[in-house]
Every structure is written in structure tokens, then in C-alpha cells.
N, C-alpha and C positions, 0 to 999 in steps of 0.2 A: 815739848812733852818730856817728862823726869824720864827716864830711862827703868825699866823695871829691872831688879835685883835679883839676880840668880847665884843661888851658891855652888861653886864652879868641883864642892868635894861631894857635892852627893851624889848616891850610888856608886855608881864603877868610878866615878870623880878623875876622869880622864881626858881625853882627845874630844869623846862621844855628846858630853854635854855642851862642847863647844859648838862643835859643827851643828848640831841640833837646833841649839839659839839663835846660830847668827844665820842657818837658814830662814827661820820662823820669821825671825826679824826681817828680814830683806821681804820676804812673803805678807808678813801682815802689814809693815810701815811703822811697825813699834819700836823703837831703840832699846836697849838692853845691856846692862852691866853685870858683866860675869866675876864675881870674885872668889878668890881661894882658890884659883886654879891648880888643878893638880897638887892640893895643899897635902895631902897625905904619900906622895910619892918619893922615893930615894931626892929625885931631881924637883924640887915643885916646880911651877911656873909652866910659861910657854916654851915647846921645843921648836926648831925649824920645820918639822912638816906640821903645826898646827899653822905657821905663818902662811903659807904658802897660798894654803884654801881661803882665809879669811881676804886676803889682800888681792886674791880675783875674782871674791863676791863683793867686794868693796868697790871693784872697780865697773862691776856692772849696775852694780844698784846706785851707782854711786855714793857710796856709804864715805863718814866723817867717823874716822876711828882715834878713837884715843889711847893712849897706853899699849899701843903694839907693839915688841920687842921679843926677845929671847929671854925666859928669865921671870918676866912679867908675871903676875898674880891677878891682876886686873887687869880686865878692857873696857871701854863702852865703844858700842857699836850701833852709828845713826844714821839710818838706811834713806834712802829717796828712792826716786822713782826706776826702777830695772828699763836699761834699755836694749835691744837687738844687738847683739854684739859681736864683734868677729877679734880674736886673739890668736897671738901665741905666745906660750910659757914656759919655763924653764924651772924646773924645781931646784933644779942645783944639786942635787945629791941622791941619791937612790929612795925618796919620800913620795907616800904611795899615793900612787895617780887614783885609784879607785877611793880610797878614803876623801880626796879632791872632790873628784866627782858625785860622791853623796851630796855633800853642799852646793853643787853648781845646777846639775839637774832637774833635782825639784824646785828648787827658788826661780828658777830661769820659766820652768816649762808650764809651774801654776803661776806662775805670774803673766803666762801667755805672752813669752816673748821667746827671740830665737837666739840661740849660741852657733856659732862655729868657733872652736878650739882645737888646736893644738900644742899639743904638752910634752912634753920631755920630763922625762923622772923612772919612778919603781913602777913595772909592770907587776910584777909579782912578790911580795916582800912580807917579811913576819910583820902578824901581830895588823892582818889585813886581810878582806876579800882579794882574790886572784882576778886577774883581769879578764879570762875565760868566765867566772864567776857571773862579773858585773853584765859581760857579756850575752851568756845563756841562762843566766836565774835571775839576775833584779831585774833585766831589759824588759821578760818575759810578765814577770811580778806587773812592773809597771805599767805596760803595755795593757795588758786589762784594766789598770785605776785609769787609763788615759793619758798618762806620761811616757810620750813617744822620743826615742834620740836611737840613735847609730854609733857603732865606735867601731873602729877599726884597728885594729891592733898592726901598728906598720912596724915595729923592732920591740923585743923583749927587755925590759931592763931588771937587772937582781940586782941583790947588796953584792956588794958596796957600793961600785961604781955606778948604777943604775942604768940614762943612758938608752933608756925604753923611749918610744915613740907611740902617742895613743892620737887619733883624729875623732874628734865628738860632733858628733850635730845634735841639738834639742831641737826639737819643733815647741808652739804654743800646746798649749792641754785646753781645750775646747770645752770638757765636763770632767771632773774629776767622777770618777763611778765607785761605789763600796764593792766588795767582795767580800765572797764566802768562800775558805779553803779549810776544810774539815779532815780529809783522810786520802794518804796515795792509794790509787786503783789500780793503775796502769804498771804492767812487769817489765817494761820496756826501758832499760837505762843508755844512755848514750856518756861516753868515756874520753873524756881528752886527752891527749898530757904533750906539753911541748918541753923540749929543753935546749939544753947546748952545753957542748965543753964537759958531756958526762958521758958512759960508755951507753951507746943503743944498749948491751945488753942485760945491765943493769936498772934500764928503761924498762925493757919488754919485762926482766923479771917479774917488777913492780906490778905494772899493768895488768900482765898475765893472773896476777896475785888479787886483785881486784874482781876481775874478770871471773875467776874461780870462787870466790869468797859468796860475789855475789849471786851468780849461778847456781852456788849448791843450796841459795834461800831461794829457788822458784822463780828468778829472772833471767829474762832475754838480755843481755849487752850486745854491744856495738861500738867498737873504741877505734879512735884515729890517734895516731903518734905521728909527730912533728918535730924535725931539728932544724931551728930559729936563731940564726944567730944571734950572740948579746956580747956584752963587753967584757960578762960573767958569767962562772958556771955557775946555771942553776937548773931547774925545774919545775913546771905548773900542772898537777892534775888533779883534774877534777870528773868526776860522775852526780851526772845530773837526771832528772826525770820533772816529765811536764803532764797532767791529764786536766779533767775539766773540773776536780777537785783539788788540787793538790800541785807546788811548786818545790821542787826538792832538790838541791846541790850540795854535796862532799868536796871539798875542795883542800889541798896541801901543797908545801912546794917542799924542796930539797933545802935540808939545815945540816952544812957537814956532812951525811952520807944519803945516800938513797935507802937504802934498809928499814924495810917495816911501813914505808910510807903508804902503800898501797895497803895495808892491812886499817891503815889510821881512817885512811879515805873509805875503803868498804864498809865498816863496822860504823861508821858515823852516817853512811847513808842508811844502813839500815836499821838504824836507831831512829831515824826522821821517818816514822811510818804514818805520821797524820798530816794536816795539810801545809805546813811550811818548816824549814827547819829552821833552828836558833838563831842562827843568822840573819837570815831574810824577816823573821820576825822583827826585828827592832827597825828594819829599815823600808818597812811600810806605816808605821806609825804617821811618819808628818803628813804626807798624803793622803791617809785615811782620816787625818785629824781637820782636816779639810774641805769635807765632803756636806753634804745636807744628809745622807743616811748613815743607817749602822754597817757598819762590816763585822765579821767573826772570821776566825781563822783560830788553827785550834795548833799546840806547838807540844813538844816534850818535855820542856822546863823551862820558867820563867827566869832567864838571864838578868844580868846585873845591865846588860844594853837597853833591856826592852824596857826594864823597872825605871832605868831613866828617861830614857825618850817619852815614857808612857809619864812620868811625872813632869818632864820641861815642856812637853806637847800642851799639858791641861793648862800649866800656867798662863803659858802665852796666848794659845785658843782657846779658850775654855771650854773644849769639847770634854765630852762624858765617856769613863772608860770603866769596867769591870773585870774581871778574872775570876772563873771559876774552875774549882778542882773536878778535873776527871779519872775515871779508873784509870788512864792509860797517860796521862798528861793535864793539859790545861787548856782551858777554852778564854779565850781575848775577846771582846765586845768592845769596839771603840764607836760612839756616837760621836759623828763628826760637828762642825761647828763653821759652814761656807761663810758665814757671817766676820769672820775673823779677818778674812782677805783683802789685803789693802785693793780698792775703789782706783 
């Protein structure tokens, strides 16, 4: 079979449209050549955390990849059959375990087969989901579409040296199910923040700072603080909220100082006041795009993630998707497409 052609610069033309593809691919049985990767960036090509994830979905699906390297512009990536797998990995450098994990989970768990991994790398690092994150808000996302796994957070890793320990189980996904997440209800926030090698009391500032920010808009919190050792100073927090409409996490870590970060995390939580926020939007897509029904779910602004997942999802499944303008935001409509999934 030709491999189908995907231009690796559109939309956000990053990390995003990779991981995307060579999930799908390992999920449908269809091969796929990604070009122009990263063609509009300082650096084009592949960096070392794009390697990482591909070459532990290659290894379960048993995939035939061509053109893999640092640097690269192109790949083709020719997937077979996924099988039950038990690993462990090493990233080598402080490259984010949760960015990994997009790719590993859903190909693993719609494909009805099991993982057990353990990884070594970035627990919490820029320009990524926080490992509390994948934790308490995609685990939960998923969990209603029928995408079940565990992760255990055994050591924290930050940049540079990374150096984090995560343990993952997938289970099979039995029925993939659509969902409807239209608007938060629920006043009830839960508040994490772990760190190490930084002052508690520029912790609790933070925290406290959250904790007030969001209190004076009409919510309950609840926050636990955790000091976790790592190799590096760093820090993860995040404030979350779950109801039977509505999946909602703020998530930041420490860049050079702690100062203001709890302000970044309050105001972005309550900025996410319909049913998912920007985040968790683009990383329901492949699994909604999989389904035999419709899902909705309604978000604050259409990201340059969602705009791509929502255009590499149709190519490869040919599921149906729409977007409509609201007073308050925008509503998502993805008609799934079961038929896409490799037999």
C-alpha cells in the first residue's frame, strides 16, 4: 500500500502533527509519509523528543520506518500488527514523558491490546502537559471514551537533567463511547503542586495565590503540596475540576522563578468555563475520531492543536467534523468514523 502524504508544516507544523499521524497510522494499518517537518521552525526537521515516541510505537506495532534521524524532514512510517507489550525506556534527556504517552495510549488501547512501560525522562517540562495533568485530566477525559491505563508517578524529572520515572499500564478499550462536555457546573477545584530544590515558602505563596484568585470567583478548593525529590529544581501545578459536564485543568511548572505562576494557573482555569479546556481539546480528537457516533464538546478557542489534529484525524479516518461559533466560545462536532480501524 503507497503510503499517504501528509504535509508535516501545516497548522502549528510541529511535534503535534507527528504524533497524530503515526498514531492513526499504527491504529488504522495505513502507512504514512510525513514531509516538511517542522519546515517553518528556527531548527526544521526532527528533534530528539520527536524520536523517542515514534521508535516505541514502531516497536509495538511493529512498524518499518524509514528516514528516522535528528535533523530529518521526512519519514514513512509502516505499521503491522500491535502486540501486548511489556517495556522499558529511557529517553535520555529531560524529553517529555507525557507528549510520549499521547502516542502510546490510544494506539495501544483502541487497538485492544495491553502495555506495561516504564520510562525514564521529563515528568514535567515546557512546551508540554504536566504529568499530574495526564494524570487527573486526560486519564479522566479518557476514561469516559473507554480508554483505560494507570500511571504512577515514581520520581519527578525537570530540565535539564530530567531523570523522572513514570510506570503506565494501558488496558484494551472494549467500545470506544462519544461524549458530550458543554459547560463547568461543579465549584469544586482540587489543587496540586509538587516540587523540589525550591523554598516551601515560595510554594505555599503560589498555591495560596491560586487558592484566593479562585475563591473570590465563587469556588471551593482543596490543594495538596508535595516535596518529590528530582535531579532538578523544579515545580508542577495544577488545578483541576471534573463534573458530569465538564473536564477542566490549569496546569504550569517553575521557568527560573516561582513568581506569578499561581496567578497564570488561576486565570486560565477560569477562563476554561465550558466543557473542556484548550488543551484537553485537541487530545480527544483521535479517539473521538474513532467512534460510530457524534461527540460535542464545546471549548474557548480553537487552537492551532485542535485545527490540526481536527484536519490530520479526517485525512486518515475520514470521519466528519464541524465547528460552530458561540457567544461565549465554540462548539466541536466530530462524527466518528469505527470503520477506519485496522481488522
Amino acid at each position: 500500500m503507497e503510503p499517504l502524504k501528509i504535509d508535516g508544516s501545516y497548522g502549528e507544523g510541529g511535534g503535534q502533527i507527528i504524533r497524530t499521524a503515526v498514531t492513526l497510522s499504527s491504529i488504522t494499518g495505513k502507512p504514512i509519509e510525513i514531509e516538511n517537518i517542522r519546515k517553518n521552525r528556527d531548527v526544521p526537521g526532527l528533534r530528539p523528543q520527536h524520536l523517542t515516541g515514534i521508535k516505541i510505537l514502531a516497536k509495538i506495532c511493529n512498524a518499518k520506518v524509514d528516514g528516522l534521524h535528528i535533523g530529518s524532514t521526512a519519514f514513512r512510517f509502516f505499521p503491522s500488527k500491535i502486540s501486548d507489550t511489556a517495556l522499558k525506556e529511557n529517553v535520555g534527556t529531560a524529553g517529555s514523558i507525557p507528549l510520549i504517552l499521547q502516542v502510546l495510549i490510544p494506539a495501544v488501547a483502541i487497538s485492544k491490546k495491553n502495555l506495561k512501560l516504564s520510562i525514564v525522562g521529563g515528568t514535567d517540562v515546557a512546551w508540554s502537559p504536566t504529568s499530574n495533568y495526564t494524570k487527573f485530566v486526560l486519564r479522566e477525559a479518557y476514561s469516559r471514551i473507554g480508554i483505560n491505563f494507570t500511571i504512577d508517578i515514581k520520581k519527578r524529572g525537570y530540565y535539564p537533567k530530567g531523570g523522572g520515572l513514570v510506570d503506565v499500564q494501558v488496558s484494551p478499550c472494549k467500545k470506544i463511547k462519544p461524549i458530550s462536555l458543554l459547560k463547568r457546573t461543579t465549584s469544586s477545584v482540587k489543587i496540586l503542586c509538587s516540587y523540589s530544590m525550591i523554598s516551601k515558602e515560595s510554594i505555599e505563596d503560589e498555591v495560596s495565590e491560586v487558592k484566593k484568585i479562585l475563591e473570590n470567583h465563587g469556588l471551593c478548593c482543596n490543594y495538596e503540596i508535595k516535596e518529590e525529590p528530582a535531579l532538578d529544581k523544579g515545580c508542577s501545578l495544577l488545578a483541576f475540576a471534573h463534573d458530569g459536564n465538564s473536564i477542566i485543568g490549569s496546569d504550569a511548572i517553575y521557568n527560573k522563578g516561582m513568581k506569578g505562576i499561581g496567578q497564570i494557573v488561576a486565570n486560565r482555569f477560569l477562563e476554561s468555563d465550558l466543557g473542556v479546556d484548550l488543551f484537553l481539546s485537541d487530545m480527544l480528537v483521535i479517539p473521538l475520531a474513532l467512534t460510530s457516533e457524534t461527540s460535542v464538546f464545546r471549548v474557548k478557542k480553537i487552537t492551532k492543536h485542535l485545527e490540526t489534529n481536527l484536519f490530520v484525524t479526517s485525512n486518515i479516518t475520514n470521519c466528519k467534523y464541524g465547528i460552530g461559533k458561540l457567544d461565549d466560545g465554540f462548539e466541536v462536532r466530530i462524527k466518528g468514523n469505527s470503520d477506519a480501524r485496522a481488522q
